[in-house]
C-alpha positions as CSV (number, residue, x, y, z in Angstrom):
1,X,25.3,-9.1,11.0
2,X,22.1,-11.5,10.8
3,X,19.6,-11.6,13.1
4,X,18.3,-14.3,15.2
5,X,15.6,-15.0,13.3
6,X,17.2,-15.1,9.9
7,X,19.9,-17.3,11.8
8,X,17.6,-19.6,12.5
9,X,16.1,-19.6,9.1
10,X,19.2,-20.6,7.5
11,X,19.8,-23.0,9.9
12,X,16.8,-24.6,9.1
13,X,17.0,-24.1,4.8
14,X,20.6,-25.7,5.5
15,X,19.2,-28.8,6.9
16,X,16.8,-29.8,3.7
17,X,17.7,-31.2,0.3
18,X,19.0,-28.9,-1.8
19,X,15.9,-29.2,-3.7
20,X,13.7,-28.2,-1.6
21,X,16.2,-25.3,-0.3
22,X,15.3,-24.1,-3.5
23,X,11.5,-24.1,-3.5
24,X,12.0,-22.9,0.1
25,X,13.9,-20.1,-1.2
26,X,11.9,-19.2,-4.4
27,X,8.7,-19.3,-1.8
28,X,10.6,-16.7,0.4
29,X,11.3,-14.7,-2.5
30,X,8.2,-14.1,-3.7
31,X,7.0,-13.2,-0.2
32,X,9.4,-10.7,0.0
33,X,8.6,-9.3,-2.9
34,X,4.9,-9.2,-1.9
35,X,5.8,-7.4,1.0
36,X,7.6,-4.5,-0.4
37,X,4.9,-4.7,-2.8
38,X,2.6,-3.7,0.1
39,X,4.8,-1.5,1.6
40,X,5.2,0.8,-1.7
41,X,1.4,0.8,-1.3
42,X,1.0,1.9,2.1
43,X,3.5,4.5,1.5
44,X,1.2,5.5,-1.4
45,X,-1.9,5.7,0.5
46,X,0.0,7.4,3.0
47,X,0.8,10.4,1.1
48,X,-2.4,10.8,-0.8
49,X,-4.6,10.1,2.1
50,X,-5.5,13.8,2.9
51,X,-6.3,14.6,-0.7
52,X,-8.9,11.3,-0.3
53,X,-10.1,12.7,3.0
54,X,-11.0,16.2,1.0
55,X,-12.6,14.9,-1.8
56,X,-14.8,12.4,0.4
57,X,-15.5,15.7,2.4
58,X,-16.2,17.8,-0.7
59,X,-18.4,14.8,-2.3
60,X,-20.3,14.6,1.5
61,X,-21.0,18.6,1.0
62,X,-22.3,18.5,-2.5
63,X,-24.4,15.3,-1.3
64,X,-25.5,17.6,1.3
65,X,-26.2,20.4,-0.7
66,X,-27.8,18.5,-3.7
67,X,-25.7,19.1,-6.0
68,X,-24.4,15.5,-6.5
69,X,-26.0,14.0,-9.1
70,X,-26.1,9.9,-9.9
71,X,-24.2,8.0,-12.0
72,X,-25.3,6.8,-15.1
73,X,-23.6,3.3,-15.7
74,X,-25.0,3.0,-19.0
75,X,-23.1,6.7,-20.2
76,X,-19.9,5.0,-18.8
């Protein structure tokens, strides 16, 4: 069963031109697929984000320590 809001969506799309039910609709997928885009991202972070938390801890103590030493952009 639909929602509310998608009701309403499709009422609206239903009461253009077919043509620009279409560009409304090729609009709407791309957003979509921007969104799970995004969400397969934040799951990503998600599960590596105590892995970044320990490096930026372990790069912190060598900073600390002085054992960090600078980068050389032109050995890159």
């Amino acid at each position: 069963m639909s929602s509310p809001a998608i009701t309403t969506v499709i009422a609206m799309m239903e009461s253009l031109p077919e043509t620009l039910q279409e560009k409304v609709a090729e609009h709407l997928r791309e957003y979509i697929a921007d969104l799970e885009d995004e969400m397969k991202w934040d799951k990503s972070f998600q599960k590596t984000q105590q892995q970044l938390i320990n490096a930026a801890r372990r790069a912190k103590q060598e900073i600390a320590e002085g054992k960090a030493n600078l980068l050389d952009y032109d050995q890159l």
